[in-house]
Biopython code that builds the backbone (N, CA, C, O; Angstrom):
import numpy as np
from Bio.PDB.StructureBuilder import StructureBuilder

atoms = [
    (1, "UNK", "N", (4.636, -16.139, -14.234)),
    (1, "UNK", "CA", (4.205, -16.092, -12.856)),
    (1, "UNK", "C", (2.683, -16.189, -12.751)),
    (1, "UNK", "O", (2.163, -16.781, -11.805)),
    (2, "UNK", "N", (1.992, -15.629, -13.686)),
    (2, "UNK", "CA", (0.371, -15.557, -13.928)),
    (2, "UNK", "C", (-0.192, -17.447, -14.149)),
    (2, "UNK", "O", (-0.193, -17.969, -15.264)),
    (3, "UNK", "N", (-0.577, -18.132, -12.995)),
    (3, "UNK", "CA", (-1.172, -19.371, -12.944)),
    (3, "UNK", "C", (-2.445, -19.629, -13.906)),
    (3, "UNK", "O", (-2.642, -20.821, -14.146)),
    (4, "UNK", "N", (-3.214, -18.841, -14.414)),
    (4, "UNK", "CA", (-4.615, -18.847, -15.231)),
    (4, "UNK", "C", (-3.899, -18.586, -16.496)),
    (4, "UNK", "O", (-3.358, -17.499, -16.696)),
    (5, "UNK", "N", (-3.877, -19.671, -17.465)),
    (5, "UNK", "CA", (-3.527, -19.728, -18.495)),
    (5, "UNK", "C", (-4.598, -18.627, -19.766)),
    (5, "UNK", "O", (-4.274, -18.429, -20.938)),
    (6, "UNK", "N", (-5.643, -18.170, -19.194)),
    (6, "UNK", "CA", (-6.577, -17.400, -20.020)),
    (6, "UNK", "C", (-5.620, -15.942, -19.484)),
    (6, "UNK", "O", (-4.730, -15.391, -20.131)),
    (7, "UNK", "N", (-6.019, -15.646, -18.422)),
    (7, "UNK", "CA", (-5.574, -14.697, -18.052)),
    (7, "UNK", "C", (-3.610, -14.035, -18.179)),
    (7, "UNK", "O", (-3.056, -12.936, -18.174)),
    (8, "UNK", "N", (-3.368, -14.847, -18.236)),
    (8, "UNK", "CA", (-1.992, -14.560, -18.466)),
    (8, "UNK", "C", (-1.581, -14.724, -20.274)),
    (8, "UNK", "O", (-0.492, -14.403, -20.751)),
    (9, "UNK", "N", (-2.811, -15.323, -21.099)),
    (9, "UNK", "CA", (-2.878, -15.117, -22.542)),
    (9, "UNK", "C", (-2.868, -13.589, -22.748)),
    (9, "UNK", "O", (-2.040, -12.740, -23.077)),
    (10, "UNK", "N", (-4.068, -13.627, -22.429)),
    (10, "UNK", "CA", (-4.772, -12.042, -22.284)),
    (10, "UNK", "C", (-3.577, -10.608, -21.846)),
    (10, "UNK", "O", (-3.287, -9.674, -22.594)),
    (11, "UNK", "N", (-3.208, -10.778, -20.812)),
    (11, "UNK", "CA", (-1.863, -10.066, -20.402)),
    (11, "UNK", "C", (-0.671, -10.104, -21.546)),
    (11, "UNK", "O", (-0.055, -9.090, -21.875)),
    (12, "UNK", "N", (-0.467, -11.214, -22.023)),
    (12, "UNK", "CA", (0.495, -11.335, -23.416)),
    (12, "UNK", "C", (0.273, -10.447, -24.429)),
    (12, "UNK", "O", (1.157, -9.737, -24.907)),
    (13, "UNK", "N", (-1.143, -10.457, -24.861)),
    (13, "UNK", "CA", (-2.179, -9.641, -25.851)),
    (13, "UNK", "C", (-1.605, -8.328, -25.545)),
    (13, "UNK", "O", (-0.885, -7.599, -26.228)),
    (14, "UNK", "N", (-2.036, -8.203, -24.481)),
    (14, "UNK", "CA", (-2.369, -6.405, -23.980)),
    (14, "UNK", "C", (-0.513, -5.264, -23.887)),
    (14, "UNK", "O", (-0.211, -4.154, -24.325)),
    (15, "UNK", "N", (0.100, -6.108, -23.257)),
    (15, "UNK", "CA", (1.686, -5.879, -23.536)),
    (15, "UNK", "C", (1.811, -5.789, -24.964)),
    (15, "UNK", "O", (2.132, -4.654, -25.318)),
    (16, "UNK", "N", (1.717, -6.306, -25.551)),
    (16, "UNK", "CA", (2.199, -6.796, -27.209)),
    (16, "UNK", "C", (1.452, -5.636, -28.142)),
    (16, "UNK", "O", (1.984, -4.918, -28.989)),
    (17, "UNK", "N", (-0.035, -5.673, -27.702)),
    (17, "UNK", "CA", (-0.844, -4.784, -28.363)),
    (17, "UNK", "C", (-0.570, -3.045, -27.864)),
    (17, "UNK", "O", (-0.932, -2.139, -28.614)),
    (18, "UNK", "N", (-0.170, -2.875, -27.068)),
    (18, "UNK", "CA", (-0.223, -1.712, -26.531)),
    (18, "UNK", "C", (1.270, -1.049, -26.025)),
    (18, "UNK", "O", (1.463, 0.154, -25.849)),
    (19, "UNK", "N", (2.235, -2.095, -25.845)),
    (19, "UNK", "CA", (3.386, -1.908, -25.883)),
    (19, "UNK", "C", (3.755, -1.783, -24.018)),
    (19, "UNK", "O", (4.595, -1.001, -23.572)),
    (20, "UNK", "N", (3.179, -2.436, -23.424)),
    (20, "UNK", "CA", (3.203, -2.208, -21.956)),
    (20, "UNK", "C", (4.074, -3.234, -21.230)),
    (20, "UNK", "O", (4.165, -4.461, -21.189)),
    (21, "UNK", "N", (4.746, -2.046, -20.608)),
    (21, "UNK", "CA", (5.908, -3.112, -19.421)),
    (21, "UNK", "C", (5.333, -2.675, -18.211)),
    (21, "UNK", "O", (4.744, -1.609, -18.036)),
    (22, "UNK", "N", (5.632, -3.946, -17.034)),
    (22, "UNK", "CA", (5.648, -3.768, -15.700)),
    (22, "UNK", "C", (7.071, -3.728, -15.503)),
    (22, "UNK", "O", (7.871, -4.154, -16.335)),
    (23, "UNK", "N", (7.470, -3.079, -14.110)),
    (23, "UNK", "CA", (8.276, -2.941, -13.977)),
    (23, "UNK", "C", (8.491, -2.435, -12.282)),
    (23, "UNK", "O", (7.888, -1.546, -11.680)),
    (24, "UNK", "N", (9.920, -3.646, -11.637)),
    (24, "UNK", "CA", (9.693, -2.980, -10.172)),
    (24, "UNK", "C", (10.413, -1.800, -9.972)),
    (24, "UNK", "O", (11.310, -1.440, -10.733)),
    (25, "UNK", "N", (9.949, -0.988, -8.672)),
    (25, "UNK", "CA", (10.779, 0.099, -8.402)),
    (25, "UNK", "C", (12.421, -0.151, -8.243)),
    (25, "UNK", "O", (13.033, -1.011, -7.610)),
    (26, "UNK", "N", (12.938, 1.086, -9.179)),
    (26, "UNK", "CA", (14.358, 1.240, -8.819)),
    (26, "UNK", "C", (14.686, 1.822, -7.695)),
    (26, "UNK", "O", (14.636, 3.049, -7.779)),
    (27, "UNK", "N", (15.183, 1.181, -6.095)),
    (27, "UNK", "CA", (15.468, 1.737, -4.948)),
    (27, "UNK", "C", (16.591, 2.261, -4.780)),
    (27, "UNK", "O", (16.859, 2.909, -3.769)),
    (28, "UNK", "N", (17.785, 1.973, -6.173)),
    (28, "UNK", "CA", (18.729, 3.194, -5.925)),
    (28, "UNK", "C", (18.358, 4.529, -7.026)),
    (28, "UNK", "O", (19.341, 5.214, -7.307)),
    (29, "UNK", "N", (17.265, 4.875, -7.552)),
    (29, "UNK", "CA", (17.155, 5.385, -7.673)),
    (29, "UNK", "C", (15.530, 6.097, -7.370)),
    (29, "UNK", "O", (14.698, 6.626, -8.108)),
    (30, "UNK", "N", (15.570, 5.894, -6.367)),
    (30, "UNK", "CA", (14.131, 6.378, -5.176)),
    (30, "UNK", "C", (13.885, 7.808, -5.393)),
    (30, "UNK", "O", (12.720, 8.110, -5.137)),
    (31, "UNK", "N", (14.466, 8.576, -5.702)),
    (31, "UNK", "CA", (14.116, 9.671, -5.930)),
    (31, "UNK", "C", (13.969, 10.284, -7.184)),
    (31, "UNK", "O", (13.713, 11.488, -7.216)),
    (32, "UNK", "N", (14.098, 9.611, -8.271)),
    (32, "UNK", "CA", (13.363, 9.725, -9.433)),
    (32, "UNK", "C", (12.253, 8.839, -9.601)),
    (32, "UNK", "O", (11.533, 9.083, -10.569)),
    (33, "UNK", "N", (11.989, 7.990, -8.971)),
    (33, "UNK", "CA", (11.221, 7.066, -8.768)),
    (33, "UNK", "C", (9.722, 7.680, -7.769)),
    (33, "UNK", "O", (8.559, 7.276, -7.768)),
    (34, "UNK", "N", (10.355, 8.725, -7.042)),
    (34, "UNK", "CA", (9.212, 9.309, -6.069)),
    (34, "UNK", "C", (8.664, 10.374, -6.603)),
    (34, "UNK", "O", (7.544, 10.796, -6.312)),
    (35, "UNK", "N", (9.527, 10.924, -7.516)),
    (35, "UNK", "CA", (8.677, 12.066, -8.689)),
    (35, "UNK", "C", (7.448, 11.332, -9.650)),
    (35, "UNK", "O", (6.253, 11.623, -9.685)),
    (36, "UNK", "N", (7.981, 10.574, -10.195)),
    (36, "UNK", "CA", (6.938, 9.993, -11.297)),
    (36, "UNK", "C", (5.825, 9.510, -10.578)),
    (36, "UNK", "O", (4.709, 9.719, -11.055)),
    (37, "UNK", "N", (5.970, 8.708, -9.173)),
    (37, "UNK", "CA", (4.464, 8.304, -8.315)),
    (37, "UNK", "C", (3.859, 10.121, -8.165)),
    (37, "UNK", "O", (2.818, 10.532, -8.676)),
    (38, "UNK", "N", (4.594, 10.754, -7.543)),
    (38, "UNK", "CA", (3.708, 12.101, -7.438)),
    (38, "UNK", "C", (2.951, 12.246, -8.343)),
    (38, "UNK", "O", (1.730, 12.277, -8.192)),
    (39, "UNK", "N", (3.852, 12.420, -10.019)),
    (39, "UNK", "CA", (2.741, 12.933, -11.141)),
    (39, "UNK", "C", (1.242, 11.998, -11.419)),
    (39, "UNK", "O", (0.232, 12.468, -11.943)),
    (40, "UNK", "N", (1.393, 10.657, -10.953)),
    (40, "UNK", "CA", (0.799, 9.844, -11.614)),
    (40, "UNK", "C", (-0.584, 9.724, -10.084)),
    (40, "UNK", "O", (-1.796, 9.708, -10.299)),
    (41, "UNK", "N", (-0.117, 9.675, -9.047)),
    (41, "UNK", "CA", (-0.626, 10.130, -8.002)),
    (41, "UNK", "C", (-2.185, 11.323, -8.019)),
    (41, "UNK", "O", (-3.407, 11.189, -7.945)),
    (42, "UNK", "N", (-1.134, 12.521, -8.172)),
    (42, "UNK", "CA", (-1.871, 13.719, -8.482)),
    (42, "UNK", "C", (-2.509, 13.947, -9.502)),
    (42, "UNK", "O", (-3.218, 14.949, -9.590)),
    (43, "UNK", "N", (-2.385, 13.068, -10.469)),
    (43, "UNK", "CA", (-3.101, 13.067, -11.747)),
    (43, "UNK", "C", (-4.371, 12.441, -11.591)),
    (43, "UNK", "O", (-5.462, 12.991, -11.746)),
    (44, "UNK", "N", (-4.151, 11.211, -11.261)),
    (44, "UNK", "CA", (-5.182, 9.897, -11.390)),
    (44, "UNK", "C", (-6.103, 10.629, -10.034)),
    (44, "UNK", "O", (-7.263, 10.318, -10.303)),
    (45, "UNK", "N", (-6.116, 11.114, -9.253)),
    (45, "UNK", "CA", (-7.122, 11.461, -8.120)),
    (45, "UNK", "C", (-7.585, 13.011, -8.546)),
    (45, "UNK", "O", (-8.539, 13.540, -7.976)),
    (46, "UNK", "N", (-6.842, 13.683, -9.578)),
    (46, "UNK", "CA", (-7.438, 15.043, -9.738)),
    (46, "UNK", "C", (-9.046, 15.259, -10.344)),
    (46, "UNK", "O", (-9.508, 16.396, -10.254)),
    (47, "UNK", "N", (-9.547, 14.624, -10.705)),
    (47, "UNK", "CA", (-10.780, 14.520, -11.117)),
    (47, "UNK", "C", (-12.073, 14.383, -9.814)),
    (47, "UNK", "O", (-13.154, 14.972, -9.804)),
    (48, "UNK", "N", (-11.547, 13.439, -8.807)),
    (48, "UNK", "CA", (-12.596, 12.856, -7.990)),
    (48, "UNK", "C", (-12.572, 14.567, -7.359)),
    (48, "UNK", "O", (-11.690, 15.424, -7.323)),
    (49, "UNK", "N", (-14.319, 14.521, -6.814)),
    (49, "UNK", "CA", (-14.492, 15.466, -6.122)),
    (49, "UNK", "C", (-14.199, 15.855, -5.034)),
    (49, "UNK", "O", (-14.619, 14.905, -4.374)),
    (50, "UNK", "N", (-13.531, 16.972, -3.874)),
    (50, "UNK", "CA", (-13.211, 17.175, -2.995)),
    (50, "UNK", "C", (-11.778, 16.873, -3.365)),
    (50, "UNK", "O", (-11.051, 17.420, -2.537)),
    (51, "UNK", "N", (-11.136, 16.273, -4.206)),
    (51, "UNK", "CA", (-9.559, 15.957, -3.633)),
    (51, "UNK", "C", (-8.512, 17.336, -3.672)),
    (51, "UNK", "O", (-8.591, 18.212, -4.533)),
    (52, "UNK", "N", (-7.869, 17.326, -2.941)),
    (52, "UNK", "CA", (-6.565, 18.039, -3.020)),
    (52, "UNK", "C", (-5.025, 17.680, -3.012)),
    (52, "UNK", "O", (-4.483, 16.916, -2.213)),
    (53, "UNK", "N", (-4.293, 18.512, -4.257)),
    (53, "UNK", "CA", (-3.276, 17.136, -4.849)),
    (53, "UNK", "C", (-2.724, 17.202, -3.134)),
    (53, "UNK", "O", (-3.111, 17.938, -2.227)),
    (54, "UNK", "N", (-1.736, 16.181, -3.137)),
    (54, "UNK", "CA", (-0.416, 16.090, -2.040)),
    (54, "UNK", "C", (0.161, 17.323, -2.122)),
    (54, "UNK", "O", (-0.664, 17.942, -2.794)),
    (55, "UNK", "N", (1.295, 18.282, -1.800)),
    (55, "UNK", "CA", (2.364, 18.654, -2.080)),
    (55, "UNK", "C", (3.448, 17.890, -2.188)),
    (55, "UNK", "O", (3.679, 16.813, -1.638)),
    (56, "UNK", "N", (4.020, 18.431, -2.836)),
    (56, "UNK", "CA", (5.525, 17.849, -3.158)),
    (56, "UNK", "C", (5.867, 17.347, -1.439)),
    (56, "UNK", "O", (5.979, 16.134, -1.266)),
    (57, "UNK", "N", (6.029, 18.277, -0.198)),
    (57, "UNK", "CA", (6.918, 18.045, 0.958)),
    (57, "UNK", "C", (5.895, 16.806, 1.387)),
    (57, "UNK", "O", (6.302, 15.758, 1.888)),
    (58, "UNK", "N", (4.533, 17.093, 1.117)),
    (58, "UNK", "CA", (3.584, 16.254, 1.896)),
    (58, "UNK", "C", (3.968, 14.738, 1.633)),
    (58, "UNK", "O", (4.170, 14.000, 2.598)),
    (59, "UNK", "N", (4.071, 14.265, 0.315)),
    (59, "UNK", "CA", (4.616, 13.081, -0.148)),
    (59, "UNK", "C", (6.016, 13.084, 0.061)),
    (59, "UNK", "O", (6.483, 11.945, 0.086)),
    (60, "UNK", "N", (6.714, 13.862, 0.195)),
    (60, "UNK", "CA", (8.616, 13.748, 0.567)),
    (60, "UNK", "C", (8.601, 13.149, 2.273)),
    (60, "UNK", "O", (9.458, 12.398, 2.740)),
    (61, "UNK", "N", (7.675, 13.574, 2.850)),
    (61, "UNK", "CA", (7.731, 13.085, 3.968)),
    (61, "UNK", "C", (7.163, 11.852, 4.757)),
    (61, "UNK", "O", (7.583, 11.221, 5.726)),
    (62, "UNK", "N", (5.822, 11.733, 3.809)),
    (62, "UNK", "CA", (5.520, 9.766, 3.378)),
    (62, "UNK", "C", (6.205, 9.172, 3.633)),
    (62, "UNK", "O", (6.408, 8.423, 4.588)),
    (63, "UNK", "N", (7.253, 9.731, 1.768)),
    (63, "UNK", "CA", (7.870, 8.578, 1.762)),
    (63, "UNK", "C", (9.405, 8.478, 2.792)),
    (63, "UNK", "O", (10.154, 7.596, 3.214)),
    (64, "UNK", "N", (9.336, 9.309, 2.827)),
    (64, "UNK", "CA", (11.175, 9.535, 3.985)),
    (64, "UNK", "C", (10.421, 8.120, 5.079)),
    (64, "UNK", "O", (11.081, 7.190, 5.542)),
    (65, "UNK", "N", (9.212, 8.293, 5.235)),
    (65, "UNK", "CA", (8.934, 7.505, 6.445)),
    (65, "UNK", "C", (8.866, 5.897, 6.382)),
    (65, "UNK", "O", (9.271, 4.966, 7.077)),
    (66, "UNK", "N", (8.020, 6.086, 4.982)),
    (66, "UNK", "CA", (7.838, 4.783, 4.426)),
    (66, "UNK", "C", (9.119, 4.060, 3.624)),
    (66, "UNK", "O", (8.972, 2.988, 3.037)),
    (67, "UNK", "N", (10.364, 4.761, 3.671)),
    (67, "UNK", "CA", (10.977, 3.733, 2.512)),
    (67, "UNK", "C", (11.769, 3.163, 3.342)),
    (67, "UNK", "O", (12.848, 2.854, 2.837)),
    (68, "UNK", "N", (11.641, 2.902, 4.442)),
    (68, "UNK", "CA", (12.490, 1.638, 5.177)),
    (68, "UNK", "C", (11.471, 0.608, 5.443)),
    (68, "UNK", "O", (11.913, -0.124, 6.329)),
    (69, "UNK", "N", (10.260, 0.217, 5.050)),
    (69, "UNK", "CA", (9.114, -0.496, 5.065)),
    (69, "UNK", "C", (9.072, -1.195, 3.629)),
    (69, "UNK", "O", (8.795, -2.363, 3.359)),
    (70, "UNK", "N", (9.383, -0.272, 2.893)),
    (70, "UNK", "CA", (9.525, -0.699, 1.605)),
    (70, "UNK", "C", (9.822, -2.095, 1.048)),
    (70, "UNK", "O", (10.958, -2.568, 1.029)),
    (71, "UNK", "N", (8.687, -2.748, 0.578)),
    (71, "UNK", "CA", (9.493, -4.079, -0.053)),
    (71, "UNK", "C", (9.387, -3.812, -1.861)),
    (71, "UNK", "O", (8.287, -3.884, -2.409)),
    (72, "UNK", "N", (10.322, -3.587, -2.450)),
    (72, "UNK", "CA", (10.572, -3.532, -4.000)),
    (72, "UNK", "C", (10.393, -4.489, -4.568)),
    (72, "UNK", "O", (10.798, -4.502, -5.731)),
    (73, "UNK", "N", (9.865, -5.451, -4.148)),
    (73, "UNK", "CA", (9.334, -6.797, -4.827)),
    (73, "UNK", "C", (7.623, -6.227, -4.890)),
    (73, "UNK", "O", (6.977, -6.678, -5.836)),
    (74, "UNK", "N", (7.016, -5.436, -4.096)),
    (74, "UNK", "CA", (5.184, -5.325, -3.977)),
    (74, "UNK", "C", (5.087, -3.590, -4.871)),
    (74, "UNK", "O", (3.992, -3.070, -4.658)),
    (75, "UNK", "N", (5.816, -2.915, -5.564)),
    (75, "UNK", "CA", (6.275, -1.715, -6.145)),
    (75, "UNK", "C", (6.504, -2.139, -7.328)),
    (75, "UNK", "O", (7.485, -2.800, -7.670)),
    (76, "UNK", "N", (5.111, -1.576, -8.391)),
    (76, "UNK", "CA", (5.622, -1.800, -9.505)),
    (76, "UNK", "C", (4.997, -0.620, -10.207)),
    (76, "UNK", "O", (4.018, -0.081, -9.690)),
    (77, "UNK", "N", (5.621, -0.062, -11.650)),
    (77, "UNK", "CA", (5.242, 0.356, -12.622)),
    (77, "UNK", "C", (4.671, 0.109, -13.926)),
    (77, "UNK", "O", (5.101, -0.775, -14.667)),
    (78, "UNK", "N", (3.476, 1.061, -14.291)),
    (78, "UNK", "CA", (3.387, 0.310, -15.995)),
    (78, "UNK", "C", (3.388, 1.623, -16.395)),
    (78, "UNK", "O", (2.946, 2.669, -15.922)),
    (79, "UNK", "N", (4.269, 1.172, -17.832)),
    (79, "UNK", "CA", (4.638, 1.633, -18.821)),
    (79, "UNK", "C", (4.395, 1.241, -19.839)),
    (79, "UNK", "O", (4.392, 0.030, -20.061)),
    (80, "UNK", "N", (4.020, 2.465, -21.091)),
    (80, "UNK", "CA", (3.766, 2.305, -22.106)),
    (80, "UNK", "C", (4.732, 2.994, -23.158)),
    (80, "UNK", "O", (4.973, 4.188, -22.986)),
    (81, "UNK", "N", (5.220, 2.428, -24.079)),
    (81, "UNK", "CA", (6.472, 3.077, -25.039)),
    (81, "UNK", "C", (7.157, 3.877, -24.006)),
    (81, "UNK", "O", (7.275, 5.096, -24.127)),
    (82, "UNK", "N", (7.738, 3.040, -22.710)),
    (82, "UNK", "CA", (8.852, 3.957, -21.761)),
    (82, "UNK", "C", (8.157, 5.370, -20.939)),
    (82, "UNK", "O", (8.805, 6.097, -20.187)),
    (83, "UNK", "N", (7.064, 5.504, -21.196)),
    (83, "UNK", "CA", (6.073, 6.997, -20.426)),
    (83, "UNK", "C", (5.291, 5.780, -19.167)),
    (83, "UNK", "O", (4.830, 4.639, -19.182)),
    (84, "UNK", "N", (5.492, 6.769, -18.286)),
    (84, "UNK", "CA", (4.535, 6.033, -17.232)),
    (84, "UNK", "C", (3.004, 6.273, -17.010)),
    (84, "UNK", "O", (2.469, 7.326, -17.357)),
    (85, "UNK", "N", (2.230, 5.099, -16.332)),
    (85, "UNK", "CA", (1.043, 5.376, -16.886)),
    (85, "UNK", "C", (0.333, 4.888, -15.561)),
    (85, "UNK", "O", (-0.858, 5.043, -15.293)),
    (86, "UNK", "N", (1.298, 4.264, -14.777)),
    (86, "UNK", "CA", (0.450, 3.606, -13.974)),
    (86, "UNK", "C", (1.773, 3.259, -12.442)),
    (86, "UNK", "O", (3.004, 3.224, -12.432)),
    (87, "UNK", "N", (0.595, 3.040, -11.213)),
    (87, "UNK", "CA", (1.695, 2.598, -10.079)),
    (87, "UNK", "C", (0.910, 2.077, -9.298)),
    (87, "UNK", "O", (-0.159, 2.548, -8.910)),
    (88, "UNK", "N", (1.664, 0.494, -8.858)),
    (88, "UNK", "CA", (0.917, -0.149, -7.428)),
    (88, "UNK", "C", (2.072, 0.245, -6.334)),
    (88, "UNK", "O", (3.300, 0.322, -6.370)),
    (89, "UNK", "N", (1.259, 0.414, -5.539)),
    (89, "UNK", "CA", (2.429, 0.477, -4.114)),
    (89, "UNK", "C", (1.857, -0.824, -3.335)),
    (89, "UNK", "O", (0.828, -1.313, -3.801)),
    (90, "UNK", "N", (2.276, -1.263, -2.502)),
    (90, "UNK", "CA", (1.325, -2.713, -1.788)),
    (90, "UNK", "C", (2.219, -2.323, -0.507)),
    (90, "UNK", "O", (3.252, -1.658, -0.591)),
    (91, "UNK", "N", (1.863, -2.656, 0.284)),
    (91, "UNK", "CA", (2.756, -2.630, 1.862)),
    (91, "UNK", "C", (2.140, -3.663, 2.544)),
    (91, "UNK", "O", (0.923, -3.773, 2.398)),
    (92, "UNK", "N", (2.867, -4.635, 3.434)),
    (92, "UNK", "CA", (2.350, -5.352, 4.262)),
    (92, "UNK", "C", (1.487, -4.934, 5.587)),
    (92, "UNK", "O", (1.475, -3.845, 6.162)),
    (93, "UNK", "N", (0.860, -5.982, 5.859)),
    (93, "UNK", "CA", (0.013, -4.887, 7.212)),
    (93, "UNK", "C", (0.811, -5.051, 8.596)),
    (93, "UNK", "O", (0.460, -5.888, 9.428)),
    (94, "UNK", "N", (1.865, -4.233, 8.780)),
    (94, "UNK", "CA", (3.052, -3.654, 9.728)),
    (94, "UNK", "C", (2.286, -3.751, 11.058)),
    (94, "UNK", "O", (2.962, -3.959, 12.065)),
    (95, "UNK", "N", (1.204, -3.648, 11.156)),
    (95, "UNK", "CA", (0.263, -3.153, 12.702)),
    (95, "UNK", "C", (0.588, -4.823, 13.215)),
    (95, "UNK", "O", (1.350, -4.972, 14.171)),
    (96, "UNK", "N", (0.037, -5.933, 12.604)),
    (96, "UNK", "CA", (0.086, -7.240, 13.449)),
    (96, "UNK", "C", (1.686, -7.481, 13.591)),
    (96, "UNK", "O", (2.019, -8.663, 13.679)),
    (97, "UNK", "N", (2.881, -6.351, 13.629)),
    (97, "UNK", "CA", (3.715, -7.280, 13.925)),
    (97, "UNK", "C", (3.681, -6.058, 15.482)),
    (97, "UNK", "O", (3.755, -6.521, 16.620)),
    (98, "UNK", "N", (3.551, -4.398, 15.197)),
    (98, "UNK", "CA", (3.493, -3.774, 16.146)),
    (98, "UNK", "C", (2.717, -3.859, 17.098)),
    (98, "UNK", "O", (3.026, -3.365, 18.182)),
    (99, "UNK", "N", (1.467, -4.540, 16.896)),
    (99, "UNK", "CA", (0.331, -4.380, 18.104)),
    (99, "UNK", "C", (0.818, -5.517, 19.313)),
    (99, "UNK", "O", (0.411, -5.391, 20.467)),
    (100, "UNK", "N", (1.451, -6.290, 19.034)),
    (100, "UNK", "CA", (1.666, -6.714, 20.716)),
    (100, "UNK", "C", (2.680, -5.583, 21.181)),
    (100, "UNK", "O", (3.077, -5.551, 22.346)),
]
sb = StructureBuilder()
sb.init_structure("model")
sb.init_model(0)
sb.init_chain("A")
sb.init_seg("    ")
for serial, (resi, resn, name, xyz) in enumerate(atoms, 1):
    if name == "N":
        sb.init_residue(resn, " ", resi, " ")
    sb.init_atom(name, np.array(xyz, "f"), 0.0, 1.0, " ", f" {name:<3s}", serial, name[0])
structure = sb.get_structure()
C-alpha cells in the first residue's frame, strides 16, 4: 500500500528488524481493544507536564459515544513480539457533514 518505494523499503527493515505488526482494530472485540488504548493512552501522555491520566469511566464514555463513528479501516495498532506499543485513532471531520 506504501507508494515510495524508499519508504516502504525502510518499513520492511523496521518490521523485520524489530519484529513489528500493524494491525486494525478488532470491533467485535471493542472492549478488549478499549483497555489496551487506555494503557497505551495513559502511558504515552504520563510524562508531559500538567497531564492527568483519563479514568477508566472518562474514556468508557468517549468511547460508548464514539464507536458508532468509528471507521476500523483509520484504527490501527503496533505491535511488537504480540505486546502493544503503539495506537492511531483517525476520525473523519463529522462537523462538515453536521454544520448545515
Amino acid at each position: 500500500m506504501i507508494k515510495n518505494e524508499k519508504i516502504r523499503r525502510v518499513a520492511e527493515i523496521v518490521k523485520s528488524r524489530y519484529g513489528l505488526k500493524i494491525r486494525s482494530v478488532n470491533m467485535k472485540k471493542f472492549k478488549d481493544e478499549l483497555e489496551i488504548f487506555k494503557t497505551i493512552y495513559n502511558k504515552t501522555w504520563e510524562a508531559n507536564w500538567g497531564f492527568v491520566p483519563m479514568s477508566d469511566a472518562e474514556i468508557d464514555a468517549a468511547a460508548a459515544d464514539l464507536k458508532p463513528l468509528i471507521n476500523p479501516d483509520l484504527v490501527f495498532f503496533a505491535e511488537i513480539n504480540d505486546e502493544p506499543i503503539g495506537v492511531v485513532l483517525a476520525m473523519p471531520d463529522y462537523n462538515e457533514i453536521l454544520k448545515p
